[in-house]
VOPAGU-2260 file (C-alpha; in pm, 1 decimal, decimal comma):
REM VOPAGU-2260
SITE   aa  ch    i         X         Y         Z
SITE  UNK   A    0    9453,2   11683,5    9014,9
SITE  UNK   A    1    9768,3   11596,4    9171,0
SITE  UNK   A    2    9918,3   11935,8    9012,9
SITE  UNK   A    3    9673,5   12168,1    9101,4
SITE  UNK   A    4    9717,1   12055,7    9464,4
SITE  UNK   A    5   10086,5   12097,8    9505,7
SITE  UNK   A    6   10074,6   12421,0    9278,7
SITE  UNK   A    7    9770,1   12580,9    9363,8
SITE  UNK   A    8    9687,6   12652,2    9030,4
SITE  UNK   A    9    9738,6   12502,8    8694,0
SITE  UNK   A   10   10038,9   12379,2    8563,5
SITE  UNK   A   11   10218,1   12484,0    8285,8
SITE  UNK   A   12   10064,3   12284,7    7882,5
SITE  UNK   A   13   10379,1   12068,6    7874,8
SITE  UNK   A   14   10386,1   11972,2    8235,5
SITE  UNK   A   15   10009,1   11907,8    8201,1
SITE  UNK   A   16   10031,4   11703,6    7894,5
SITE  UNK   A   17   10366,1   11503,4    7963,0
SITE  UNK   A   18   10202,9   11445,5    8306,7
SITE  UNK   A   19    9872,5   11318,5    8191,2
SITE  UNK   A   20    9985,5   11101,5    7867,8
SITE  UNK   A   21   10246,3   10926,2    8083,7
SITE  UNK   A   22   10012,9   10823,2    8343,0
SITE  UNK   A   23    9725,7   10727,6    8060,5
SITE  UNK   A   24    9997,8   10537,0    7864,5
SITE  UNK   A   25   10124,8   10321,0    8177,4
SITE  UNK   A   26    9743,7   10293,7    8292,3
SITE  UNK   A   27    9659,4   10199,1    7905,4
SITE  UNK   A   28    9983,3    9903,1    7941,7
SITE  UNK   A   29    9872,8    9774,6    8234,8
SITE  UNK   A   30    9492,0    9757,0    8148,8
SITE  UNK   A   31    9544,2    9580,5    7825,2
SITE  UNK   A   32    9788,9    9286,7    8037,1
SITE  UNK   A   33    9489,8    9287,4    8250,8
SITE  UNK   A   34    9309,7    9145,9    7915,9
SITE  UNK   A   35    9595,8    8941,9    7852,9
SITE  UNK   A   36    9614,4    8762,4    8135,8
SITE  UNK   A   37    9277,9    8721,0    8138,0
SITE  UNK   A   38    9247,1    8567,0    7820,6
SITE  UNK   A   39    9099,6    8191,6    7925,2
SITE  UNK   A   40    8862,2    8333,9    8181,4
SITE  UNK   A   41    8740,6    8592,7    7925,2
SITE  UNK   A   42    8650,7    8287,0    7704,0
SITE  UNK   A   43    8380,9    8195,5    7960,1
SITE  UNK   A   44    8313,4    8516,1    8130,5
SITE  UNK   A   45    8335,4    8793,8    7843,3
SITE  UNK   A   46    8375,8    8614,2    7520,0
SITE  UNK   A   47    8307,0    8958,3    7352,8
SITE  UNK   A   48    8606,7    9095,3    7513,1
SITE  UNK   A   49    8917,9    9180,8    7206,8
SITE  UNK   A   50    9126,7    8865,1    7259,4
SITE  UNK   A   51    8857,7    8580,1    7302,3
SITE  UNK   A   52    8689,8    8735,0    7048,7
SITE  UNK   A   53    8980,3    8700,0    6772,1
SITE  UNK   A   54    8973,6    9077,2    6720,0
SITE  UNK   A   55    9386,2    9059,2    6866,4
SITE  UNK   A   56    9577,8    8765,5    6916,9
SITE  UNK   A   57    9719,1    8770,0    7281,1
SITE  UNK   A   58   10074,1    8826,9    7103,9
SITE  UNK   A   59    9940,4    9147,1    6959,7
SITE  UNK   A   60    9783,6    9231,6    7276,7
SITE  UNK   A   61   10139,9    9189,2    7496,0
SITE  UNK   A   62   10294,6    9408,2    7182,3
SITE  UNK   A   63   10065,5    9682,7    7237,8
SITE  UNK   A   64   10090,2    9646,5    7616,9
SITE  UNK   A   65   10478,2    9731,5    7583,5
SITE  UNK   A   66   10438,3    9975,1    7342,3
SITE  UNK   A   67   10197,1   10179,8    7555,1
SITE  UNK   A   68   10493,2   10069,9    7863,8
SITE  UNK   A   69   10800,3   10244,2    7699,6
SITE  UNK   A   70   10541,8   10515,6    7543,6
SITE  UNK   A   71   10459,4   10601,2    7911,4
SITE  UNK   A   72   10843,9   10545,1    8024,2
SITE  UNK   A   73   10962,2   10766,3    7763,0
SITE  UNK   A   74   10724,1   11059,9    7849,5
SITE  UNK   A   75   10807,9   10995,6    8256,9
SITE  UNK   A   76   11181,5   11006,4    8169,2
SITE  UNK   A   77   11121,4   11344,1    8009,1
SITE  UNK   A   78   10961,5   11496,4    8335,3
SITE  UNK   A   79   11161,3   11420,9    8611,2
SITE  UNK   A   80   11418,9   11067,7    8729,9
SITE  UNK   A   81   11144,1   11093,9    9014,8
SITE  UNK   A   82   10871,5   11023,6    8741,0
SITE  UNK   A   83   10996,9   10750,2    8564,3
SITE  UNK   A   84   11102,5   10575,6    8892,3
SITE  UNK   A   85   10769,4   10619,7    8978,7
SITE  UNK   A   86   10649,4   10487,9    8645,0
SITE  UNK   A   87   10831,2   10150,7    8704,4
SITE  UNK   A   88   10708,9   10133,6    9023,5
SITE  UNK   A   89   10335,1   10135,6    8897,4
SITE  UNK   A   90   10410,4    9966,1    8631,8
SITE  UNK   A   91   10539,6    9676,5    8789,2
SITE  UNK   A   92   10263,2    9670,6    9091,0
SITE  UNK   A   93    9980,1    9676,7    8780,1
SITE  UNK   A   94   10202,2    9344,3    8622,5
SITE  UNK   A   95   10245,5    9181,3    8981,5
SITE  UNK   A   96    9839,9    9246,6    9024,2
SITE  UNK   A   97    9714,7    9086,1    8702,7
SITE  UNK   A   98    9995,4    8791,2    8725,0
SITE  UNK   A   99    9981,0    8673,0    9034,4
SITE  UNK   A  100    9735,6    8883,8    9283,3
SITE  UNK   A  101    9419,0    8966,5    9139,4
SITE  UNK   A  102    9244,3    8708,5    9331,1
SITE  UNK   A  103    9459,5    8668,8    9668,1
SITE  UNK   A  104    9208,5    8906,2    9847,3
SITE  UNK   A  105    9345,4    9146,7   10071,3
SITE  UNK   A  106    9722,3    9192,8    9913,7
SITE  UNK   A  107    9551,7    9237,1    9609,0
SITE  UNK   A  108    9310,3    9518,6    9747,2
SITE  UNK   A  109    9608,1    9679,3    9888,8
SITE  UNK   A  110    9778,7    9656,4    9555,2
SITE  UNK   A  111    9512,9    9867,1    9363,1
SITE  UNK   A  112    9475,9   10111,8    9622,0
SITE  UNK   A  113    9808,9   10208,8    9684,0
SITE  UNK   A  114    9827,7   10280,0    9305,0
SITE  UNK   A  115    9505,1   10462,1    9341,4
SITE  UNK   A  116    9642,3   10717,9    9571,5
SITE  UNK   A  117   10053,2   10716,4    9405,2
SITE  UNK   A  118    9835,2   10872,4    9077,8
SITE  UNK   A  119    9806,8   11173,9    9327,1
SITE  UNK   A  120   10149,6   11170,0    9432,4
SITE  UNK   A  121   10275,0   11143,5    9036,8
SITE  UNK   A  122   10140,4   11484,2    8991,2
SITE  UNK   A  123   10314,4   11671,0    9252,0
SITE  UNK   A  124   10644,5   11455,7    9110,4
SITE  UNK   A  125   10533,3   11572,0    8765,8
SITE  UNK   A  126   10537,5   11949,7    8848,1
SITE  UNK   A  127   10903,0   11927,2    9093,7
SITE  UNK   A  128   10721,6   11914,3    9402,0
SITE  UNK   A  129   10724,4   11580,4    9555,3
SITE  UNK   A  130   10665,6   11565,8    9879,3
SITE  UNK   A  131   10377,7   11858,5    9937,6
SITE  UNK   A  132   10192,5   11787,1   10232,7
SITE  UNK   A  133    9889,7   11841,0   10046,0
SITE  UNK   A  134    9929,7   11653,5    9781,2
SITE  UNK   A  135   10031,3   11364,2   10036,5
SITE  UNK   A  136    9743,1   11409,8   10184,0
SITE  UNK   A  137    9481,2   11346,0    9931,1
SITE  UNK   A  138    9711,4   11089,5    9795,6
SITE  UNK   A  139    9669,3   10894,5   10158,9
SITE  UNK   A  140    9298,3   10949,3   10164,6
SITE  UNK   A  141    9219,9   10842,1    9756,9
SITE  UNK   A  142    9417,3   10499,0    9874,6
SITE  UNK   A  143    9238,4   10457,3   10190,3
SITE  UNK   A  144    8850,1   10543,8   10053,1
SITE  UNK   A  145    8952,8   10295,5    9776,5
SITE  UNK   A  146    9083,5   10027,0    9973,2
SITE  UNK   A  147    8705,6   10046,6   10158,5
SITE  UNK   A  148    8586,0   10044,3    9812,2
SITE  UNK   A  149    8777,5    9699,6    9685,9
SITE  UNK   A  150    8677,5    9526,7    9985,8
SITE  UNK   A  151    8283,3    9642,9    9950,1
SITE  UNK   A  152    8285,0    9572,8    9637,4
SITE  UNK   A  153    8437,4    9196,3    9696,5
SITE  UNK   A  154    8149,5    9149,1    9913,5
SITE  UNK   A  155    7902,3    9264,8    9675,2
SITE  UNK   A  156    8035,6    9030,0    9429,4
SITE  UNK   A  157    8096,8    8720,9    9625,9
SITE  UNK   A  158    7931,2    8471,5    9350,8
SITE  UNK   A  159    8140,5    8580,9    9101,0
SITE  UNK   A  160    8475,4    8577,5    9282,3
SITE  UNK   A  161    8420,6    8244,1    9412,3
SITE  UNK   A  162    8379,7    8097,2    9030,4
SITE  UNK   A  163    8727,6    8241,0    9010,7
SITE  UNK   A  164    8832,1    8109,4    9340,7
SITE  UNK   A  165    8882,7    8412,6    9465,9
SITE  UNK   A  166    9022,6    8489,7    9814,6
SITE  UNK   A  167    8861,8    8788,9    9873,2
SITE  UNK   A  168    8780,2    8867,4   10281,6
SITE  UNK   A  169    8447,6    8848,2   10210,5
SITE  UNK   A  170    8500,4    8439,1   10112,3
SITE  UNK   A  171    8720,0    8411,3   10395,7
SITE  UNK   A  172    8536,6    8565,3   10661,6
SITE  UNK   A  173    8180,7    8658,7   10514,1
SITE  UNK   A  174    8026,2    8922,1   10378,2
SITE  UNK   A  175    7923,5    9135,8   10697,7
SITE  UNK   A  176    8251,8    9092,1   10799,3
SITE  UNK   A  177    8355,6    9249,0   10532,3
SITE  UNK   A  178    8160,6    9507,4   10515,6
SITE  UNK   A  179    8262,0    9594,5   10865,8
SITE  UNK   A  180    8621,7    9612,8   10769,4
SITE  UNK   A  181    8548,9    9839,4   10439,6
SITE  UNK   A  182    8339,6   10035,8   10699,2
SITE  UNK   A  183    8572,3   10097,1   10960,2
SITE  UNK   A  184    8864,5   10220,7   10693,1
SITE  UNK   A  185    8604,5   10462,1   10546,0
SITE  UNK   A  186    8558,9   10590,7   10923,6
SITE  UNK   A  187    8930,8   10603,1   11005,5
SITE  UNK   A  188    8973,4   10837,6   10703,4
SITE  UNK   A  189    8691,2   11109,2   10877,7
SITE  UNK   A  190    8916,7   11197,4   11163,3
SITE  UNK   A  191    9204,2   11147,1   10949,5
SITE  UNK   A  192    9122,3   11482,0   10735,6
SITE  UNK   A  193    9136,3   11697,2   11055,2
SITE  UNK   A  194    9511,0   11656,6   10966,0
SITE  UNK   A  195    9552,1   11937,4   10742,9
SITE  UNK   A  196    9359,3   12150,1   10991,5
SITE  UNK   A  197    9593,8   12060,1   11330,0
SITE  UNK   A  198    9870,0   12105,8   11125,5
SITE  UNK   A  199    9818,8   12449,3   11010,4
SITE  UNK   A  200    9875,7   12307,9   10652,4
SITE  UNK   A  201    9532,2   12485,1   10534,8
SITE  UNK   A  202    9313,6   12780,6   10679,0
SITE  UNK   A  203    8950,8   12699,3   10843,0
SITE  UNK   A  204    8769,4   12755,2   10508,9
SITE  UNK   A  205    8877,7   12435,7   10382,6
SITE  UNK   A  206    8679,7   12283,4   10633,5
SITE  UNK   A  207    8357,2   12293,3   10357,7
SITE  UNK   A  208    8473,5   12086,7   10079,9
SITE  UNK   A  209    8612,2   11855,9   10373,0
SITE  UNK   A  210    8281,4   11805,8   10549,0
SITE  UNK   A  211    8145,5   11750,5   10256,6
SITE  UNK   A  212    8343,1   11482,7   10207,4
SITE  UNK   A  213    8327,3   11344,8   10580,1
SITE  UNK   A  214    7925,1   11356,7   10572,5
SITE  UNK   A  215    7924,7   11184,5   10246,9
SITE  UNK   A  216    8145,9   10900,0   10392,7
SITE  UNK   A  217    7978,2   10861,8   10741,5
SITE  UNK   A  218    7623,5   10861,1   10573,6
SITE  UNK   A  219    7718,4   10577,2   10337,2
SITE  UNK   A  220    7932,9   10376,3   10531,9
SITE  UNK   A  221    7672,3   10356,8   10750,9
SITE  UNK   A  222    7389,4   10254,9   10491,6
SITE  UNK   A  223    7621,6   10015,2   10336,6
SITE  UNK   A  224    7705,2    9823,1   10682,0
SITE  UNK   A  225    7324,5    9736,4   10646,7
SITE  UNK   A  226    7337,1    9649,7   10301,3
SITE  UNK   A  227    7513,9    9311,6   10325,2
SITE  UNK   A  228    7199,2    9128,3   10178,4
SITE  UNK   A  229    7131,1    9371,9    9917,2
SITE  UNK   A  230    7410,6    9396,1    9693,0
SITE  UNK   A  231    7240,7    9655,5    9437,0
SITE  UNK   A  232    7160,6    9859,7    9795,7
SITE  UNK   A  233    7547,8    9828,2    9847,2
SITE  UNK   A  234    7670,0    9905,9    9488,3
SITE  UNK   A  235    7435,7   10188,2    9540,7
SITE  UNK   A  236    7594,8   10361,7    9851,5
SITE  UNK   A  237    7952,5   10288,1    9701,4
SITE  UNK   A  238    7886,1   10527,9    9397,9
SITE  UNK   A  239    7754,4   10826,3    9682,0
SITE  UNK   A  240    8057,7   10799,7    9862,9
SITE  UNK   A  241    8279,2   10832,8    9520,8
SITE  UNK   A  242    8056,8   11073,4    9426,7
SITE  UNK   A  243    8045,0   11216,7    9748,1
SITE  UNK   A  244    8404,6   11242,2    9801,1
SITE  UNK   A  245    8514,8   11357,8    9452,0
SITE  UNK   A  246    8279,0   11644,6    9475,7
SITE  UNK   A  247    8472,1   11735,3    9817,4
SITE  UNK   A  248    8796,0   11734,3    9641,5
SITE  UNK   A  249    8668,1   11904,1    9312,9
SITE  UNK   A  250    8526,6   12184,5    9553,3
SITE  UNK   A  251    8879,9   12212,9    9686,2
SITE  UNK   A  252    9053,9   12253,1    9409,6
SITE  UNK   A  253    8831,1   12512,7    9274,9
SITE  UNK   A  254    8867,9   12708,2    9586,1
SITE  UNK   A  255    9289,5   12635,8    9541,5
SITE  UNK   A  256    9265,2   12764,3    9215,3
SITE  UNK   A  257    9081,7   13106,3    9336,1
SITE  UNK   A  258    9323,0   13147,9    9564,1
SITE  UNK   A  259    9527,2   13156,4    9326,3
């Protein structure tokens, strides 16, 4: 997505298929330390899971981590410098997350997120054009709806975070409290797409796809502030404002690519 936005159409095979392989292949790494790291908890919590359940020993699981690490390096290197800097940099957030973060709350939330939106960022790297307002943009506004996200999400989950002693906000403060929080970023991010608009980065008839968006968030941030007793209620509104939102952004980028 993050090449379509900075080129306005799509890229070129190879740019499309180094871009996308390197990104699966560090995603792939750091989902499989995720497992690894993971391994005692599993035991407990998902004994069907590959390592508790003796289908890989963790050894094999680490080898095929950094195979899938260097696989994604390798492909990265052969974009851009930018793109296997970037690589790293993911990379070693996704290792710092499942090592030492995954259950410090907040830094961890911030952690995923920022990765979240960086995906949108790679692809403007991937195609030579790193810094396009555009893709910026979206990049800024993927991190933000899925910091709201972690945080909900925390607080619909509060049981099973505090068998992990989890420090999520919603253990530290309670789940409306929480909820507020998640709310409020989803509501910052509504004025926040008038950007584009002040700036003169797009013309008025991107407002649709936008307000799309913007009514999507509004309507469930507002359902899921009352949902703090009702956690399938919650999980509920969570999905509409993903689905919400990526229906916004797959609207613009069909209307990029016919201006095209």
């Amino acid at each position: 997505m993050g090449q379509i936005l900075a080129l306005g159409k799509f890229a070129s095979v190879s740019e499309t298929v180094f871009g996308f392989l390197s990104v699966f292949f560090v995603s792939a790494s750091i989902l499989v330390l995720n497992d690894y790291f993971d391994r005692e908890t599993d035991k407990l919590n998902a004994p069907d899971r590959p390592i508790p359940s003796n289908i890989v020993t963790p050894s094999e699981a680490l080898l095929l981590s950094i195979g899938l690490m260097f696989s994604g390096f390798i492909l990265s290197y052969l974009i851009n410098g930018m793109a296997l800097s970037l690589s790293i940099i993911l990379l070693t957030i996704g290792f710092l997350y499942n090592r030492n973060y995954k259950k410090s709350g907040l830094p961890g939330n911030l952690m995923v997120s920022f990765s979240v939106g960086m995906t949108f960022i790679y692809g403007g790297v991937s195609v030579g054009l790193p810094f396009h307002n555009i893709v910026w943009f979206f990049g800024a506004i993927a991190a933000l709806i899925d910091l709201g996200e972690e945080i909900a999400a925390d607080a619909m989950d509060v049981q099973g975070d505090l068998l992990i002693n989890s420090n999520s906000l919603a253990i530290k403060y309670g789940n409306q409290i929480a909820l507020r929080i998640s709310s409020y970023i989803f509501f910052f991010v509504i004025p926040l797409t008038s950007v584009p608009f002040v700036l003169k980065w797009l013309p008025v008839s991107y407002l649709v796809p936008i307000a799309r968006m913007d009514t999507s968030i509004a309507y469930s941030s507002l359902r899921l502030l009352k949902s703090s007793n009702n956690k399938n209620s919650g999980r509920k509104y969570i999905r509409w404002l993903y689905l919400g939102s990526t229906l916004g952004l797959l609207v613009f980028i069909l209307m990029r690519l016919l201006e095209a």
